[in-house]
C-alpha positions, 0 to 999 in steps of 0.5 A: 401528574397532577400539577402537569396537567394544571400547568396544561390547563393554565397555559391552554388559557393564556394560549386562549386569551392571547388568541382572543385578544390577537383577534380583537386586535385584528378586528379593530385594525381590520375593520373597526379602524378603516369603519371609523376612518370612513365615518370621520371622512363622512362626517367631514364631507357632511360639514361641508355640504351642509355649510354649502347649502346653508348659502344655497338660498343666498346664492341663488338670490344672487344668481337672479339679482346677477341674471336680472342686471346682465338683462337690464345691461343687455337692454341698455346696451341695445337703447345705447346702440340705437340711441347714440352714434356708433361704429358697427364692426362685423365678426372680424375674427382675431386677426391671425391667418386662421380667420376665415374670408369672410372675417378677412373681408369684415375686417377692411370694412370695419376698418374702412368705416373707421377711416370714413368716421375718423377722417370725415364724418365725425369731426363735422357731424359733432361740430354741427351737433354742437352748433345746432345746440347753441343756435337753438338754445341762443347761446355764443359757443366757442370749441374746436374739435380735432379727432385722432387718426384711425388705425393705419392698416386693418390688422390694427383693428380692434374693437374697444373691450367696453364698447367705447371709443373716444375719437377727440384728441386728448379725450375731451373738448373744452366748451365756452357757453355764453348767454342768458341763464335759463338758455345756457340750461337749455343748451345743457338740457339739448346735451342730454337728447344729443344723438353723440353721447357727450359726458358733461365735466366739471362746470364754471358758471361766471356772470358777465358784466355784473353791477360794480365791474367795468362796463356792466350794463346800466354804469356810465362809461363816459362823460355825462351827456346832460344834466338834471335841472339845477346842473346836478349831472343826471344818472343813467339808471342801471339795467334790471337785466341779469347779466349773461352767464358764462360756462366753462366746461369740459365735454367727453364725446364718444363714438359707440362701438356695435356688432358681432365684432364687440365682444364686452367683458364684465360690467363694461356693457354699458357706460353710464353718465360720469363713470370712468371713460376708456383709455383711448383709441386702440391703435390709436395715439395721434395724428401721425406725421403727414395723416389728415386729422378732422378738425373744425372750430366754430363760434356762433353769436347769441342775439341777445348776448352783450360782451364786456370789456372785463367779467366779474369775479362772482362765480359758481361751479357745479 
């Protein structure tokens, strides 16, 4: 009797621990585990928030460093616009049947302004632009300028995503500047108030005419026409004159493209001096067979520029 009750007694405390631990069991599985899954999460979304406001100080530096040169581009865009020559393009839409009459009628007159600039207006007024430089500056100027064809309907209008155009075939003209060294600075000098804007390529200074070359100033070319006393021949002294530089150069003009209708993209607000140009002319590739295409050349005479048969070799490039 007595032993059946020990064993009674052993077996209630094994049945006892093995419901204390089912239950611990229980617990963990129920509830502490799912606690520490959620405290594991938090922990790590905690290291990620922290690591994003860690750069929060830094990144609104540079939202405002980003908001201070979006208006500096907006204010150069609109002294760009002002400034130079532009073509101004209303809300032509996207060209599709969607667009509104309104939009319709903005097209054919952005596209009938194309027309006007490409085929008239901007060929001559760079060519007066050019000559009027020179004369001014009393510079010899060589050039020929020749401007692509516009777009041949107005569903081919499309404004230029950084704005630009560049109208002349080929991108850039090449310029010949004869005269004097400080009027070929102020003929560059004109360049910069030009109301085209014009990029300046790579230049080649030469000297015409320099002491030693043939035909320089100053060097007999001929039979001596007198003599000093005694029959020496007498030498003509040489001229103190500098002689006049010749620059060579490459110019890109651009025609500015203004309106509703110019939807800029990213840093193309604005074309700073010497950056890369666009492409080309949407649109646009050449002259096509049987189109007018506005060219001109001209060729204006310095008063104090002297020609030589040959020019010297001594040159410098800037």
């Amino acid at each position: 009797m007595e032993s059946r009750i020990k064993r009674n007694i052993y077996i209630l405390l094994g049945v006892t621990v093995f419901l204390l631990l089912a239950m611990c069991a229980g617990w963990f599985f129920a509830l502490v585990r799912p606690q520490r899954e959620l405290l594991t999460k938090a922990e790590a979304d905690y290291k990620t928030r922290k690591a994003v406001a860690d750069r929060l100080e830094g990144a609104l530096s540079d939202l405002k460093k980003t908001e201070d040169r979006r208006e500096y581009l907006k204010g150069q865009l609109a002294f760009f616009r002002q400034r130079y020559r532009n073509l101004y393009f209303g809300d032509i839409g996207t060209g599709e049947a969607t667009d509104t009459l309104l939009q319709k009628k903005a097209r054919l007159t952005a596209w009938r302004r194309w027309l006007n600039e490409y085929y008239s207006e901007y060929g001559t007024e760079l060519t007066a632009t050019l000559r009027e430089m020179a004369d001014s500056s009393a510079v010899q100027l060589t050039q020929t300028v020749k401007v692509d064809a516009p777009p041949k309907a107005p569903e081919d209008v499309v404004a230029p995503a950084n704005g630009l155009f560049k109208p002349v075939g080929g991108g850039s003209i090449n310029l010949t500047v004869t005269g004097p060294f400080e009027n070929v600075m102020d003929f560059f000098n004109r360049v910069n108030r030009s109301p085209i804007l014009l990029v300046i390529g790579t230049l080649k200074l030469n000297a015409q005419g320099a002491a030693g070359a043939p035909g320089a100033q100053g060097a007999p070319t001929g039979p001596l026409a007198s003599s000093a006393p005694g029959g020496a021949p007498a030498v003509t002294p040489a001229s103190t004159e500098a002689p006049p530089i010749i620059a060579t150069f490459s110019a890109t003009p651009y025609l500015l493209a203004s309106g509703p209708g110019v939807p800029l993209g990213g840093n193309a607000a604005a074309a700073p001096a010497g950056s890369a140009a666009p492409s080309g002319i949407p649109g646009a590739t050449g002259s096509p067979s049987g189109s007018p295409s506005s060219s001109s050349s001209m060729s204006n005479s310095a008063s104090s520029s002297s020609s030589s048969s040959s020019s010297s070799s001594n040159s410098a490039s800037r």
